[in-house]
matplotlib code that plots the C-alpha trace (Angstrom):
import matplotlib.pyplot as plt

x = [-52.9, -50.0, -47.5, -43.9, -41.3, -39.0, -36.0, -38.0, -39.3, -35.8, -34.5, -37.7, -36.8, -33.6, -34.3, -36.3, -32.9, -30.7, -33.2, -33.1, -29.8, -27.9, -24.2, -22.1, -18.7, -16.8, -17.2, -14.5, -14.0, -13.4, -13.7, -16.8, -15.5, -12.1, -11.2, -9.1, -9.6, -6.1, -7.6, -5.2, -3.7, -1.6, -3.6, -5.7, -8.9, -9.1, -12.6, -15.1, -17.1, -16.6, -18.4, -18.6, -18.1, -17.9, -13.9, -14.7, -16.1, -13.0, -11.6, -14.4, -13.2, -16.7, -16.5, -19.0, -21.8, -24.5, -27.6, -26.0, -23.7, -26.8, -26.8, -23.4, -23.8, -21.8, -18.9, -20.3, -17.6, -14.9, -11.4, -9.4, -5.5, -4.8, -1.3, 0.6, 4.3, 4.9, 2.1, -0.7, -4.1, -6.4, -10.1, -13.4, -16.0, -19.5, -22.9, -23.3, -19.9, -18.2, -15.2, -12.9, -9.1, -7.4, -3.6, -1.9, 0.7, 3.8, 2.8, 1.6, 4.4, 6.5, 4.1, 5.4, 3.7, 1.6, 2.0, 0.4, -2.3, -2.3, -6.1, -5.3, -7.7, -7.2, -10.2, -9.1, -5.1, -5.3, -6.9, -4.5, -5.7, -3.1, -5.1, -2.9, -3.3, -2.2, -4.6, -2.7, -2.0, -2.0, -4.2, -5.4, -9.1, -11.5, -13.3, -16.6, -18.7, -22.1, -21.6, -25.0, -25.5, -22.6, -19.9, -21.4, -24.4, -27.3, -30.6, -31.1, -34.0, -35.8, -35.6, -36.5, -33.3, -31.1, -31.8, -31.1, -28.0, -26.8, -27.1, -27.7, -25.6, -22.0, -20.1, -17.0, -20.1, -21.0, -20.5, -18.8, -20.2, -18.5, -15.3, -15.7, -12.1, -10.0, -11.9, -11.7, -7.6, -7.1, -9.1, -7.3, -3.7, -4.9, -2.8, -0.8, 1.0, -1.3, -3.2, -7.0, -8.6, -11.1, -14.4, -17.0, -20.3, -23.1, -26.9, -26.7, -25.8, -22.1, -22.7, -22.1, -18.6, -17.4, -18.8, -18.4, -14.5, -13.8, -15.8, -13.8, -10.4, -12.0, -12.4, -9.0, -10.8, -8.2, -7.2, -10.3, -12.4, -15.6, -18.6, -21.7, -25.2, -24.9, -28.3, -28.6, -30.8, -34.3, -33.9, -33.0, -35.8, -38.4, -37.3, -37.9, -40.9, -42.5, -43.8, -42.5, -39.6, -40.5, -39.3, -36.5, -35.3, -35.7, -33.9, -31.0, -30.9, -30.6, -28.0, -25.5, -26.4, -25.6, -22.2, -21.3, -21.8, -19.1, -16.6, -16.9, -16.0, -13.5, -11.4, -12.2, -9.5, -9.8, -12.2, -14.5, -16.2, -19.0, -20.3, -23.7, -26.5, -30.1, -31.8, -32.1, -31.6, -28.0, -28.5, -30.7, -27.9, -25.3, -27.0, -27.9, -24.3, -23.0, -25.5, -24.5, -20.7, -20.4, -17.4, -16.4, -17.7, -15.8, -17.5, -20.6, -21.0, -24.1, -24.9, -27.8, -30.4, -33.6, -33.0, -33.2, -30.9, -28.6, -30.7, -33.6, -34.7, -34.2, -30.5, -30.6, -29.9, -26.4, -25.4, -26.2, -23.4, -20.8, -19.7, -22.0, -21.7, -24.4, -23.5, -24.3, -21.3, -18.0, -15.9, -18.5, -17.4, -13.5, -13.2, -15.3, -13.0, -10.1, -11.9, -11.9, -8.0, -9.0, -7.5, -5.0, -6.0, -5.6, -2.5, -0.5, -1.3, 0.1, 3.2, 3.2, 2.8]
y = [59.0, 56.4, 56.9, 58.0, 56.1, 58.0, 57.7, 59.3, 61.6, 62.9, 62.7, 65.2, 67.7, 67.7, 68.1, 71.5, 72.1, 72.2, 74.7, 77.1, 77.2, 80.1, 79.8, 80.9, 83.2, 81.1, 77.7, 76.3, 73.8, 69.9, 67.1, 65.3, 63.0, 62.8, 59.9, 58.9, 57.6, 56.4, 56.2, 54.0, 57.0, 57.8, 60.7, 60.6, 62.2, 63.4, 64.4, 64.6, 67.2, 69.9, 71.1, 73.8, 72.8, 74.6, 74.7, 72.7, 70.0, 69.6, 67.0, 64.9, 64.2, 64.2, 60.5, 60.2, 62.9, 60.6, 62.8, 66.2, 65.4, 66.4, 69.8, 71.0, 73.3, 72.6, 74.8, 76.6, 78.2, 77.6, 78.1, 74.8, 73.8, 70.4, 69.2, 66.5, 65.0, 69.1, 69.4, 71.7, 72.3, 75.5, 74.7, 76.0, 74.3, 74.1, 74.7, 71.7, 71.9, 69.4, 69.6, 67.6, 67.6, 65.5, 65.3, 64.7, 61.8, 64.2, 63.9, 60.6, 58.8, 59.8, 58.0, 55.1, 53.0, 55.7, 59.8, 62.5, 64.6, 68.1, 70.0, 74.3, 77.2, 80.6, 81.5, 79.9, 80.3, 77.8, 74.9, 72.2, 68.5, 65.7, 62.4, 59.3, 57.4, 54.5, 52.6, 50.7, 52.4, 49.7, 46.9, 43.8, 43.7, 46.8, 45.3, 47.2, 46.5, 47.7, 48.4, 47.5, 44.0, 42.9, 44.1, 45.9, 44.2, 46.8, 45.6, 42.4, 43.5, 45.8, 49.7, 51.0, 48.8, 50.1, 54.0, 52.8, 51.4, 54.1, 56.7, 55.9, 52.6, 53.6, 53.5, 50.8, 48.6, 48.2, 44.6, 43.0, 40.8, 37.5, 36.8, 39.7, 41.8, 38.8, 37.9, 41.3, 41.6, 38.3, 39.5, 42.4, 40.4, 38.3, 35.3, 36.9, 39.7, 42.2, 44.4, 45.1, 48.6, 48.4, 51.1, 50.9, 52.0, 53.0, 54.8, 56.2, 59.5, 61.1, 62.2, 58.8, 58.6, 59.3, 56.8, 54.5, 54.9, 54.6, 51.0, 50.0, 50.9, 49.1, 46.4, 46.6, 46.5, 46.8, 50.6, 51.7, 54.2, 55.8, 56.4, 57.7, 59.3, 62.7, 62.7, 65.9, 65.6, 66.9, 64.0, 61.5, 62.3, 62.4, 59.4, 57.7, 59.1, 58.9, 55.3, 54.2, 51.4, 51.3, 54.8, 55.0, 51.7, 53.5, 56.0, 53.6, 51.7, 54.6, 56.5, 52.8, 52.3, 55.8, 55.3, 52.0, 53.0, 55.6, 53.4, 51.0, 53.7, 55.1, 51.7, 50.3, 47.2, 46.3, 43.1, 43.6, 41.6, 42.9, 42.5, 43.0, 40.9, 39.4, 41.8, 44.9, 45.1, 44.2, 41.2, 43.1, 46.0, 43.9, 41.8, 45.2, 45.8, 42.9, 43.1, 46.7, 45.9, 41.9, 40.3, 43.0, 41.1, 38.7, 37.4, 38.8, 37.7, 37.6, 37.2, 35.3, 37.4, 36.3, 32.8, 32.1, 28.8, 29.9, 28.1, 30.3, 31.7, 35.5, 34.6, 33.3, 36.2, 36.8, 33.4, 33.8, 36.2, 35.7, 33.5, 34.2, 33.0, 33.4, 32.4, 32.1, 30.5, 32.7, 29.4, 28.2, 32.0, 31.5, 28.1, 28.8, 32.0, 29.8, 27.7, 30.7, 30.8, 34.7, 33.9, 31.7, 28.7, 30.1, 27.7, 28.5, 32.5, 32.0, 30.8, 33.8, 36.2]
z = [49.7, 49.6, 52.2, 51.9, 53.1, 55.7, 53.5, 50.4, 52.4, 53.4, 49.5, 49.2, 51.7, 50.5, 46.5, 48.0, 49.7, 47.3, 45.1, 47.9, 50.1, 49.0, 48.5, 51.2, 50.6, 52.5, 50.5, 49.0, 45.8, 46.3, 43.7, 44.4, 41.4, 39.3, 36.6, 34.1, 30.7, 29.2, 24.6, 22.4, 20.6, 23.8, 24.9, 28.9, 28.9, 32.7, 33.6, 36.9, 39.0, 41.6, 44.4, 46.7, 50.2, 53.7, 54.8, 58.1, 55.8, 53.7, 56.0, 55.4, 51.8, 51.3, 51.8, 54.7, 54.1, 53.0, 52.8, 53.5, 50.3, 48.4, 50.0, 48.1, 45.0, 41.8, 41.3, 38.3, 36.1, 38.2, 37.1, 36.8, 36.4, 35.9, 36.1, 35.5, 34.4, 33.9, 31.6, 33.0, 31.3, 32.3, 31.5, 33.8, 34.7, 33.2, 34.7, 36.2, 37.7, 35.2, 33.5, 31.0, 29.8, 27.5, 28.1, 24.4, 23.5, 24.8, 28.1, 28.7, 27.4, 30.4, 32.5, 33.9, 36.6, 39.5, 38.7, 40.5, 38.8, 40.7, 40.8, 41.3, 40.7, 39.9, 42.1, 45.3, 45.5, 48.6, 47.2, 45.8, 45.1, 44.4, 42.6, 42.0, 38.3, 37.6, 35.0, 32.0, 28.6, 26.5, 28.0, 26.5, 27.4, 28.4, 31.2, 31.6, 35.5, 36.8, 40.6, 42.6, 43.2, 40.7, 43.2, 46.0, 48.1, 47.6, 47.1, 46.2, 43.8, 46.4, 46.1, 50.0, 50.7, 47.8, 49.4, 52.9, 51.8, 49.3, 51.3, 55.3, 55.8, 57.0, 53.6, 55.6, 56.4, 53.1, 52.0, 48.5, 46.7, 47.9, 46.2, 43.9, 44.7, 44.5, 40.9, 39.8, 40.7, 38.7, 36.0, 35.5, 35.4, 33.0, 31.5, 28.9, 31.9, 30.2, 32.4, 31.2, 31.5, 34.3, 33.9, 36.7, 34.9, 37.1, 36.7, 40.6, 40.7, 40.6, 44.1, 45.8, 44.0, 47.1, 48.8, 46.1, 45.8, 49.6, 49.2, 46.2, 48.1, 51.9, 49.2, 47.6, 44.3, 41.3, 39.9, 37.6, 36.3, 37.2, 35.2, 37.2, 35.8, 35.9, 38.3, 40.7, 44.2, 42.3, 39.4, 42.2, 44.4, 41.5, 39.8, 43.4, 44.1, 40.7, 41.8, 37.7, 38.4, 34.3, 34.3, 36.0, 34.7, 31.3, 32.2, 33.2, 30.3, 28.1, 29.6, 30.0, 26.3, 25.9, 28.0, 26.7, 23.4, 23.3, 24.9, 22.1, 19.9, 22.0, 22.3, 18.6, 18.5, 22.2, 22.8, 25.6, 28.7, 30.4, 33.9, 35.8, 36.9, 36.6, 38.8, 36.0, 32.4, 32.2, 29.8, 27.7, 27.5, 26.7, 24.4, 22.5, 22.8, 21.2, 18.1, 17.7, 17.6, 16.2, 17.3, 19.8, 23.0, 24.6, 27.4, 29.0, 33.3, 35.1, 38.4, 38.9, 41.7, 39.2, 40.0, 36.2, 34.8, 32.2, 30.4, 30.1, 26.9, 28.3, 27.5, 24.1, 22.3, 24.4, 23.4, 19.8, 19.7, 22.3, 25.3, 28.5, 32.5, 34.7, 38.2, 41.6, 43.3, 43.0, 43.6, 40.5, 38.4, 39.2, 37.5, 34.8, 34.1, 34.5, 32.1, 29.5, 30.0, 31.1, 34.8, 36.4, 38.4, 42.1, 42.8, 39.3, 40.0, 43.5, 42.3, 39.7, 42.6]

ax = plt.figure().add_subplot(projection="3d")
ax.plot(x, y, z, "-o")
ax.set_aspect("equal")
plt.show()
């Protein structure tokens, strides 16, 4: 019989957990993830997932339960009131705890700069959420990012090391990709003083969003928004445990095609760039992506953890149809962004600043 690793053995007890812990009376709602989608019309879709959580947890903010964050029931059917710039917008949750509010053109014009988006529910008159958003209305490019190994040191190719990692290694240990936030904040300003759109798109599950967002903000990665794979603990474990990489890269592939696809259409008039690396099936994704929509990609970034020259054939199909970097030396990325007139040389944006 092949052995099981200690860390999958742990994601198994806990998928058999989470099917039979009963709900306590005295758990309360919290966010377990909240974003923000500004769409060109003027309108902000606002969307995300709740839990239930014990009260003595709630200081937590969820942001360091690493295994036990698997233990939390979705709020099924709860209740929500989402408010903002005096606009509030009663919806419930679904069955999986997820919910989604677009706010219309009214209210969103009288955003200017940060505003606070309030969280209520009927259900539980003491719980009260305050989110900050600040993403740009009208930006120039919609930047779409993968998360492991593009901007956050996981796994370097190796999956026992991408579970210790996700969910065991202290989240303000966790590492950045060297040079990454300082790229990513320049890339966002731009050269034209025309904030781009920033989406983080991810296939690990929605319940390290937590975790995730406390590294981005360590990090002092740009404002952004989240997209995670709406995975609960038994799909996680059994996608680990299946012994099918094939499979579960699949099941990856599909659901950022899936993902990336409706962002396209959501954002039809905004050019795109796309970031990942070598180690998955980003460069197959986005070279599917850039057939699907000609002339829509700007720029497609790699980083190099196959050790293939961006000369290899595997990338010929990207360059057929839009401008591609593969890279390992950030110093190496910055100029040849600077290059692409997409960033300012480090000593002009100083001077900017």
């Amino acid at each position: 019989m092949k052995k099981i690793p200690l860390v999958l053995a742990l994601l198994l007890m806990v998928g058999s957990l989470c099917s039979s812990v009963a709900l306590a009376d005295d758990k309360i709602p919290q966010l377990l993830l909240k974003s923000f989608l500004p769409l060109p019309d003027n309108r902000l879709v606002v969307f995300g997932k709740v839990l239930f959580i014990d009260p003595t947890e709630a200081e937590e903010n969820l942001n360091f339960g690493r295994v036990k964050i698997f233990l939390h029931h979705r709020a099924k059917n709860l209740p929500l009131t989402i408010s903002m710039e005096g606009t509030s917008i009663q919806t419930q949750t679904n069955n999986e705890g997820d919910f989604s509010v677009t706010f219309p053109e009214t209210t969103v014009a009288g955003i200017k700069g940060e505003t606070s988006v309030t969280f209520t529910s009927s259900q539980f008159p003491t719980y009260k959420e305050l989110i900050t958003y600040n993403l740009p209305l009208h930006p120039e490019f919609l930047i779409v990012s993968d998360i492991d190994d593009s901007v956050l040191v996981t796994s370097e190719g190796k999956l026992y090391k991408t579970i210790v990692n996700s969910l065991v290694k202290p989240i303000h240990k966790r590492e950045a990709v060297s040079g990454m936030p300082e790229l990513y904040q320049a890339l966002i300003k731009g050269t034209h003083g025309i904030d781009s759109l920033l989406v983080f798109l991810s296939g690990s599950p929605v319940y390290l969003a937590p975790r995730l967002e406390i590294f981005f903000s360590d990090k002092k990665f740009p404002n952004h928004s989240l997209i995670l794979r709406n995975a609960g603990p038994k799909e996680f474990v059994h996608e680990h445990l299946s012994g099918s990489s094939t499979k579960l890269a699949t099941n990856i592939t599909e659901y950022k095609l899936l993902q990336l696809g409706k962002l396209f259409k959501w954002y039809p008039n905004l050019p795109v760039i796309l970031i990942g690396d070598t180690s998955a099936q980003d460069p197959e994704i986005y070279q599917k992506m850039a057939e699907n929509f000609p002339g829509k990609v700007r720029l497609v970034i790699l980083r190099n953890l196959s050790q293939q020259p961006s000369q290899h054939r595997r990338y010929d199909g990207i360059k057929k149809l839009t401008r591609l970097i593969v890279w390992n030396d950030p110093e190496k990325l910055r100029t040849a962004l600077e290059d692409e007139r997409l960033i300012f040389p480090k000593t002009e944006n100083n001077e900017k600043r």
